[in-house]
N, C-alpha and C positions, 0 to 999 in steps of 0.2 A: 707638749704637743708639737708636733710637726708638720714645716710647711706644707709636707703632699697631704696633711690631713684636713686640709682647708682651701677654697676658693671664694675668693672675695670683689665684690663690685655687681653691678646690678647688670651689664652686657655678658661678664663674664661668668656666673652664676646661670643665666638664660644658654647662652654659648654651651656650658655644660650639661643642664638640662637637656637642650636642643640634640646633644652628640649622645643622649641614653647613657651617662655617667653615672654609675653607683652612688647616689646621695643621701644620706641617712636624712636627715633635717637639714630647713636653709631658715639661719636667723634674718625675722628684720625687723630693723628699729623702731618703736611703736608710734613714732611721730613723722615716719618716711611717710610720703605721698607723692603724688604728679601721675604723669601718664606711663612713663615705664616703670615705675612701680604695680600699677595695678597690671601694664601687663606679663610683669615679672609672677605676682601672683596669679594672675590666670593663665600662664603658661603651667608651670607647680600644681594645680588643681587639673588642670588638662592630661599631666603623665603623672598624675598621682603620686608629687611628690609634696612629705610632709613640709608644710611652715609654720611658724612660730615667731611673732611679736616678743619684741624681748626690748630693755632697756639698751639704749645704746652702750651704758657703760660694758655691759655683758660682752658684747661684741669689741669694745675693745680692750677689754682685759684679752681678749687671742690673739688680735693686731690692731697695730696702731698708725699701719698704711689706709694709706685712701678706699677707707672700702663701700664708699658709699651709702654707710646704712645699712649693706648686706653680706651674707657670708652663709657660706656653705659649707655643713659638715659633710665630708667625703666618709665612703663606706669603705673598709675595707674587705666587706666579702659581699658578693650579690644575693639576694635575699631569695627563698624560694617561700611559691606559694604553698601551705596548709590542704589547700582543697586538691593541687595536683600531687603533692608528695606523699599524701596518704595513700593513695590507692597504689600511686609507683610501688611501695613499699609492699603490700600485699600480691602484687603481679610477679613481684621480685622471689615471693616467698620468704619473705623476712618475717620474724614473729617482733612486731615493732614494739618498741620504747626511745620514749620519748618524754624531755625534761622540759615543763613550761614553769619561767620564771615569773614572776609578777610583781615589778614595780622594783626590779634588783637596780639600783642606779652605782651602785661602786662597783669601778671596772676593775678594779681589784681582786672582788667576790666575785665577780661576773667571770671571768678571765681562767679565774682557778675552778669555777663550775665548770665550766667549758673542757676546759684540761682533764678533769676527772670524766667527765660524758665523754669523751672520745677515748679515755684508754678504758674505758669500761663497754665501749661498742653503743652505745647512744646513739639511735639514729637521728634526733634532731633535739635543735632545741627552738622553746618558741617565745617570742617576745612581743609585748605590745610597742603601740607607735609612740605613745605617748607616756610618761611619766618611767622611762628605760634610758638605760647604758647606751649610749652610743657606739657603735660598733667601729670603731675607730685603727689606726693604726697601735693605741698604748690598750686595747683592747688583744690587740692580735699577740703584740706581747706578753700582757699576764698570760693571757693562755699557753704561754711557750708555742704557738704556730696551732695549734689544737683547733680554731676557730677557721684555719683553711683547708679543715679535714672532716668538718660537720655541718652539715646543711641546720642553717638558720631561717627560721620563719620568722614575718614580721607580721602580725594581725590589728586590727582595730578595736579590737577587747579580747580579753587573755578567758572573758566569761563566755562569750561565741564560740573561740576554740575547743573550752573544757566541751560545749554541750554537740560542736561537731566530731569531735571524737566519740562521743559517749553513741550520737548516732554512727559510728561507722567501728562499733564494737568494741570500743578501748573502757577498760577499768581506769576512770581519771581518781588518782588518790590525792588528796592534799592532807601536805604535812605542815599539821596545827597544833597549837595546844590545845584547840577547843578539839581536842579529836577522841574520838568514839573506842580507840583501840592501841595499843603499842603496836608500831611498826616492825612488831616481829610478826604479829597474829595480822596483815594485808598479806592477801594472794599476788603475788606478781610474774604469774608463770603464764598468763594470757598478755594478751596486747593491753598496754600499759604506758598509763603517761603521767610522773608526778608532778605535783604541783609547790615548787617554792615560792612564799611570798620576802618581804624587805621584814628585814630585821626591826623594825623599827615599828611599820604598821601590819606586819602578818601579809595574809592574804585578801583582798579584798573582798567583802562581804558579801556583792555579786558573785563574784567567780565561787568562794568557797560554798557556796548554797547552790550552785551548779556540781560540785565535786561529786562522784561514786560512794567514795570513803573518805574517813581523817582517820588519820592515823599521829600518833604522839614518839616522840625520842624521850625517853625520861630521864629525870632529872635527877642527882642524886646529892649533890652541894649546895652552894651557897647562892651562886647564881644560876639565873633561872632560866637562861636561853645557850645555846651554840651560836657561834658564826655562822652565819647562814651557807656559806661555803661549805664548813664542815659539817653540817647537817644535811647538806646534799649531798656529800661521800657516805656517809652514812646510808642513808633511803639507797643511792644509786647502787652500791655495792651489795647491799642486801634483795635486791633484785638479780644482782648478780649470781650474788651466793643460791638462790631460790631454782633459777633457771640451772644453775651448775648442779645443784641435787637432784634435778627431777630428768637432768640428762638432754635437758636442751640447748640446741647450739645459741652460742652469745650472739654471734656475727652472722 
């Protein structure tokens, strides 16, 4: 991690806040208190930016200068709202698609999703606030630069966004094994947004019980899942492939 991907101290943290700096999450130590503490957090609630109580060791396993207790993870793309970049998109004339991740914490997976959604014409992708990848500078990375070429949402459940799409006409599919169909037999030639959950726990059981469809990648060996990266190339392209048959523009 890199220094510009952090700012640290409890003036300097607020100082940042204060100037509308891109801040994904600001850690603080669960045992911090006093008076600029609290008004370091109700600054953070006042511009709606996230925090998070965390062990102080946490904090300085990233640094081990004076940071008071506090640290700031830096964003490296500015996040767009869901509720404005919908309709842009339809005013625009775009037939949207759109990739919502749920609960993806390796910026590894995250980075290489991203890279496939932009050369595939992805118009966004969307992430919740809590229990997600930090958008980071070694995020921008994996993505080879992909992630400052596609508008990222950040929402406070990944299960509000499925069910505000499904109001404003999108097919939300989640790709599950509890799913209803192979992913060859999902329509994805209308507005469309899939849904990946973490390899590990799927998709949350909110959100997926909000989804449109499930649809399944089958399985033919020994083990029983993909990379979740590579099962997003998979879904993404196959919408590709869908709109490319039926004659409609990608872009």
């Amino acid at each position: 991690m890199e220094k510009s991907d952090y700012i640290y101290g409890i003036r300097a943290v607020m100082e940042a806040i204060e100037a509308g700096k891109d801040i994904d999450k600001i850690f603080i130590a669960k045992d911090l208190q006093g008076d600029l503490a609290s008004q370091l957090i109700g600054l953070a609630r006042k511009m709606h930016v996230i925090t998070q109580r965390v062990p102080v060791e946490r904090i300085n396993r990233i640094t081990r200068k004076n940071h008071q207790g506090v640290l700031a993870m830096m964003s490296a793309v500015t996040y767009h709202r869901l509720d404005h970049l919908v309709p842009e998109l339809y005013e625009a004339g775009i037939l949207p698609f759109i990739v919502i991740l749920d609960g993806i914490t390796d910026v590894r997976n995250f980075g290489a999703i991203a890279r496939t959604c932009e050369c595939a014409g992805a118009d966004a992708i969307i992430i919740p606030e809590h229990g997600s990848v930090s958008v980071g500078g070694d995020a921008v990375k994996t993505s080879a630069g992909a992630l400052l070429h596609i508008p990222v949402c950040r929402v406070g459940s990944t299960a509000w966004a499925v069910r505000f799409l499904k109001d404003n006409g999108y097919n939300v599919v989640a790709v599950s094994e509890k799913a209803d169909m192979s992913y060859v037999e999902g329509e994805y030639t209308g507005p469309v947004a899939l849904v990946m959950g973490a390899e590990d726990t799927g998709i949350s059981e909110n959100t997926l019980s909000e989804c449109t469809t499930r649809v399944g990648i089958p399985m033919f060996g020994n083990i029983g899942s993909l990379n979740v990266s590579v099962a997003a190339g998979v879904m993404i392209y196959e919408v590709v492939r869908q709109r490319l048959n039926a004659n409609l523009e990608i872009i």
